[in-house]
ZAMARGU-4260 file (C-alpha; in steps of 0.2 Angstrom, whole numbers, plus 5000, padded with zeros to 4 digits):
<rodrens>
0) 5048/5204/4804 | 5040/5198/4789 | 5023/5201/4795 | 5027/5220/4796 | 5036/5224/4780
5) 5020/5216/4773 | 5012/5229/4781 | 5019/5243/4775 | 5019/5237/4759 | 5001/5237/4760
10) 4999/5254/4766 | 5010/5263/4752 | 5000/5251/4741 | 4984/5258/4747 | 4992/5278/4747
15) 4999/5274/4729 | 4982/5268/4723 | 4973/5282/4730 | 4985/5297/4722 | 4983/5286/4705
20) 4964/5289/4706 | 4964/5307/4707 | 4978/5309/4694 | 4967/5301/4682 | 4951/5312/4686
25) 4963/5326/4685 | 4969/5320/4668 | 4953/5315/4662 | 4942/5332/4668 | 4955/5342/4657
30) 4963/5347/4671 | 4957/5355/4690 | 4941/5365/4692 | 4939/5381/4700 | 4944/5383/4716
35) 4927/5386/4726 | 4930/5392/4745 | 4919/5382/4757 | 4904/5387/4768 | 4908/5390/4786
40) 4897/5374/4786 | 4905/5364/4773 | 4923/5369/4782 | 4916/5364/4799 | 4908/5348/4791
45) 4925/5343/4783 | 4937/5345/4797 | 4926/5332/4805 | 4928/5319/4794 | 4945/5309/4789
50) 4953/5309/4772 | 4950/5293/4760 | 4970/5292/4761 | 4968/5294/4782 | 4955/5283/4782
55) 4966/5270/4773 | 4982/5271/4782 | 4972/5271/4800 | 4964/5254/4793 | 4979/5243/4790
60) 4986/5251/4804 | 4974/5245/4815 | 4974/5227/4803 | 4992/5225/4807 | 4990/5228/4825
65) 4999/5245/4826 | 4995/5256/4842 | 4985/5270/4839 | 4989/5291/4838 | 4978/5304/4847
70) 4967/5302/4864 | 4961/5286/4868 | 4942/5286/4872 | 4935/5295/4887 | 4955/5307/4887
75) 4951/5328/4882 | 4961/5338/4874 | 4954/5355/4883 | 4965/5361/4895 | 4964/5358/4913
80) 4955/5371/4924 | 4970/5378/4933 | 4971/5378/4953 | 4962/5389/4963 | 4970/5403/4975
85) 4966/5401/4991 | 4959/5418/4999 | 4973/5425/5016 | 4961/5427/5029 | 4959/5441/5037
90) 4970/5443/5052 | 4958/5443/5070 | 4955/5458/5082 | 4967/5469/5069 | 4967/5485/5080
95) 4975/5502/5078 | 4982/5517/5088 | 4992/5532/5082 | 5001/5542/5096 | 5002/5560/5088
100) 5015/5575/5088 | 5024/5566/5101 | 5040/5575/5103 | 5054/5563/5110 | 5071/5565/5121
105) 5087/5567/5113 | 5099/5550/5117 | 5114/5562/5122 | 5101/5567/5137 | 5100/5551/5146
110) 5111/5556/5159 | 5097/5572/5164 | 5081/5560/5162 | 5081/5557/5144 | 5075/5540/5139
115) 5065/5532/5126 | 5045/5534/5124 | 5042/5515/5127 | 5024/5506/5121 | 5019/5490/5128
120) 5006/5479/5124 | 4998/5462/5119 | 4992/5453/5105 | 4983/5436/5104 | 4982/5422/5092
125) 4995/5421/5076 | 4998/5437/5066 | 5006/5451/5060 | 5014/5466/5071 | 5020/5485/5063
130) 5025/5500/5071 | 5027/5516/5060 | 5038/5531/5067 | 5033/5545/5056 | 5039/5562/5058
135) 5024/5576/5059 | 5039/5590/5062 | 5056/5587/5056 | 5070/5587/5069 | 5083/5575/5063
140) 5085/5554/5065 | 5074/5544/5078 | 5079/5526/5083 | 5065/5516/5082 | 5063/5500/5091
145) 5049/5483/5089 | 5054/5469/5099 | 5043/5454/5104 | 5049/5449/5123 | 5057/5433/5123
150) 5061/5434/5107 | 5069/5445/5093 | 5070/5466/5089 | 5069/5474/5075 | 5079/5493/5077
155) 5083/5505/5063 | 5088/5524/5062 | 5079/5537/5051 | 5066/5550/5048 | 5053/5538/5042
160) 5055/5518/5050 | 5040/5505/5048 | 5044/5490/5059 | 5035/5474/5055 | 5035/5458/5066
165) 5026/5441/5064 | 5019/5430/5077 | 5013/5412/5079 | 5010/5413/5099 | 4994/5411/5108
170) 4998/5426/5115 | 5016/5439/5116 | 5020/5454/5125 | 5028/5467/5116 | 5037/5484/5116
175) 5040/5497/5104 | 5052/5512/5107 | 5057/5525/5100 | 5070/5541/5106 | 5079/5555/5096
180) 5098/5549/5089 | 5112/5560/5096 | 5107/5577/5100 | 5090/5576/5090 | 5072/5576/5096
185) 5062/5573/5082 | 5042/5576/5083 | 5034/5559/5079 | 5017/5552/5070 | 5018/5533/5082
190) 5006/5520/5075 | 5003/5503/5081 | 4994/5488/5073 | 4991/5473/5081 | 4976/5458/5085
195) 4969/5457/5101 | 4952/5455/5108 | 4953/5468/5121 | 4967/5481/5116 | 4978/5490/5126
200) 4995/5501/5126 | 5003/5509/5141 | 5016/5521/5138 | 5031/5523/5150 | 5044/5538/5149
205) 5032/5550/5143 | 5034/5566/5147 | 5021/5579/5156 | 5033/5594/5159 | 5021/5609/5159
210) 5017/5621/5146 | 5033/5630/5146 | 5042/5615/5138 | 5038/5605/5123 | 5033/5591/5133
215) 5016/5594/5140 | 5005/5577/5139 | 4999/5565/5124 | 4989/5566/5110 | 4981/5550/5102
220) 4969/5544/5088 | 4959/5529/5089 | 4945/5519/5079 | 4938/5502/5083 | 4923/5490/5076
225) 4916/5487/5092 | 4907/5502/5103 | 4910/5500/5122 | 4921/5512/5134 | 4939/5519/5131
230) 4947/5518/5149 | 4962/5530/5151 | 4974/5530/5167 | 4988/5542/5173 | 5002/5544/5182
235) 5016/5559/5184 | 5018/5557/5202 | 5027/5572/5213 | 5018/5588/5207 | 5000/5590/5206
240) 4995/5600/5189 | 4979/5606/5182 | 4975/5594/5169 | 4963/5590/5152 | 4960/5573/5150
245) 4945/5572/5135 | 4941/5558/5121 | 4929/5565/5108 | 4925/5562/5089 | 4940/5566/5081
250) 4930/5577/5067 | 4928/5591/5082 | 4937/5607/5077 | 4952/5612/5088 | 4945/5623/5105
255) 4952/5630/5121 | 4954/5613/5134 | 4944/5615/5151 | 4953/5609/5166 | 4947/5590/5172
260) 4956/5590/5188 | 4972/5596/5197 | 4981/5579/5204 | 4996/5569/5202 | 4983/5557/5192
265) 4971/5556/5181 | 4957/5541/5178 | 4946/5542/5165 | 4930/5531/5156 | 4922/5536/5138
270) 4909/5529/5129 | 4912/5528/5109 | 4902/5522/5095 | 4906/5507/5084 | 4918/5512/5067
275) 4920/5531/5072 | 4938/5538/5074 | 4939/5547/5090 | 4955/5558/5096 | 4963/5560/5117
280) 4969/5570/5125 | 4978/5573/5140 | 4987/5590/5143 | 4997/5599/5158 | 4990/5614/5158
285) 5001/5622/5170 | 5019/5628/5167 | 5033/5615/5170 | 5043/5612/5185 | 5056/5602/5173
290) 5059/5583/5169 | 5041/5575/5174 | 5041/5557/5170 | 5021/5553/5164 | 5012/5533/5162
295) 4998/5532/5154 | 4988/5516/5149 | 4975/5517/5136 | 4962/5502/5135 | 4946/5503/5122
300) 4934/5489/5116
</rodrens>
């Protein structure tokens, strides 16, 4: 105890002694000189040297064994670098198709045939699922449906519905579903985003009435990295109908379409090139005979 009142008797000693001498200079110069404004250099010189009465307190601080203030050696003040964000990757095989003007059956018709346009497919690996139901004509509320099988569904009601799913499963089937609420039959923009190495979407519950109903085939548009061959088949069953079916750049201006065949199918093989949107196209081109239940699988690159 007696050791460190010594000490500090020593330092304000010291800090006494110190202010003492420049009282007297001031005294004995008459009182304080100009005040001169340092040089950028002298300034920078001065803040790195100590004060006479910092030097002095840091020396019988360190002669009484006190711990020292401020960084020890080899310790920065500069701030750390902060942490890096990792980059997402990017999901694999992310593919896209967009049904088009796909006019759907109102729910109060299920007792004549109504039922929902259904889309099933695969994805592989982990990722991200999303089905948008998007009205090109307005025609009232759709009921819009993404469920993966064996596991949950997503369904909602409206004009406009973007349904988003996540998996973590080697691979998952999954459907998508969409079908006018009450008495409506909304015209519908479907798009479907999903990862797979070899895509592939077959629709059930289409429709392929004839050209005297709303309800005369599909309409599709489809882009992907890889070129290779687009592989469409068809299926309406009972009738035979004169039929398009056609794939070609989707840049080509609306024309009149040829008839491909008359059949109760349709099987077709096209060749695209790699990055280039392309637009299908299979029409009856007959008139109806009423409620004509169409299947249609769609496979590309």
């Amino acid at each position: 105890m007696n050791d460190r009142w010594r000490t500090i008797t020593i330092i304000f000693a010291v800090i006494l002694a110190l202010l003492g001498g420049i009282t007297a200079a001031v005294v004995i110069t008459g009182g304080p000189s100009p005040v001169v404004l340092p040089s950028p250099t002298t300034a920078a010189g001065a803040s790195t040297q100590p004060s006479a009465v910092a030097s002095a307190v840091a020396s019988a601080l360190a002669s009484a064994g006190a711990p020292s203030v401020g960084p020890s050696a080899g310790e920065s003040l500069a701030p750390s670098s902060p942490t890096p964000v990792p980059t997402p990757t990017p999901q694999a095989n992310l593919t896209t198709i967009e049904f088009t003007s796909m006019r759907l059956d109102p729910q109060s018709h299920a007792a004549t045939g109504a039922a929902p346009r259904t889309f099933a497919f695969t994805t592989e690996g982990p990722g991200t699922v999303t089905a948008v139901f998007k009205q090109s004509i307005a025609g009232g509320k759709t009921i819009a449906c993404l469920n993966q099988v064996g596991g949950t569904s997503i369904c909602r009601t409206g004009t406009a519905e973007t349904l988003t799913s996540r998996t973590t499963r080697a691979k998952a089937s999954w459907t998508a579903t969409a079908i006018g609420s009450g008495s409506s039959a909304p015209t519908l923009n479907i798009t479907l985003t999903f990862g797979s190495s070899k895509p592939s979407v077959k629709l059930t519950n289409g429709r392929f009435d004839g050209t005297t109903f709303p309800y005369d085939g599909v309409t599709y548009l489809l882009t992907d990295s890889k070129a290779g061959s687009v592989v469409v088949k068809a299926d309406w069953g009972g009738h035979p109908f004169n039929y398009s079916l056609i794939l070609e750049p989707a840049s080509t201006p609306p024309h009149a379409l040829g008839i491909t065949g008359n059949s109760t199918t349709a099987t077709g093989t096209f060749p695209i090139v790699a990055a280039t949107a392309y637009k299908g196209t299979l029409a009856n081109l007959d008139d109806g005979m009423g409620f004509t239940p169409l299947t249609m699988t769609i496979t590309w690159p």
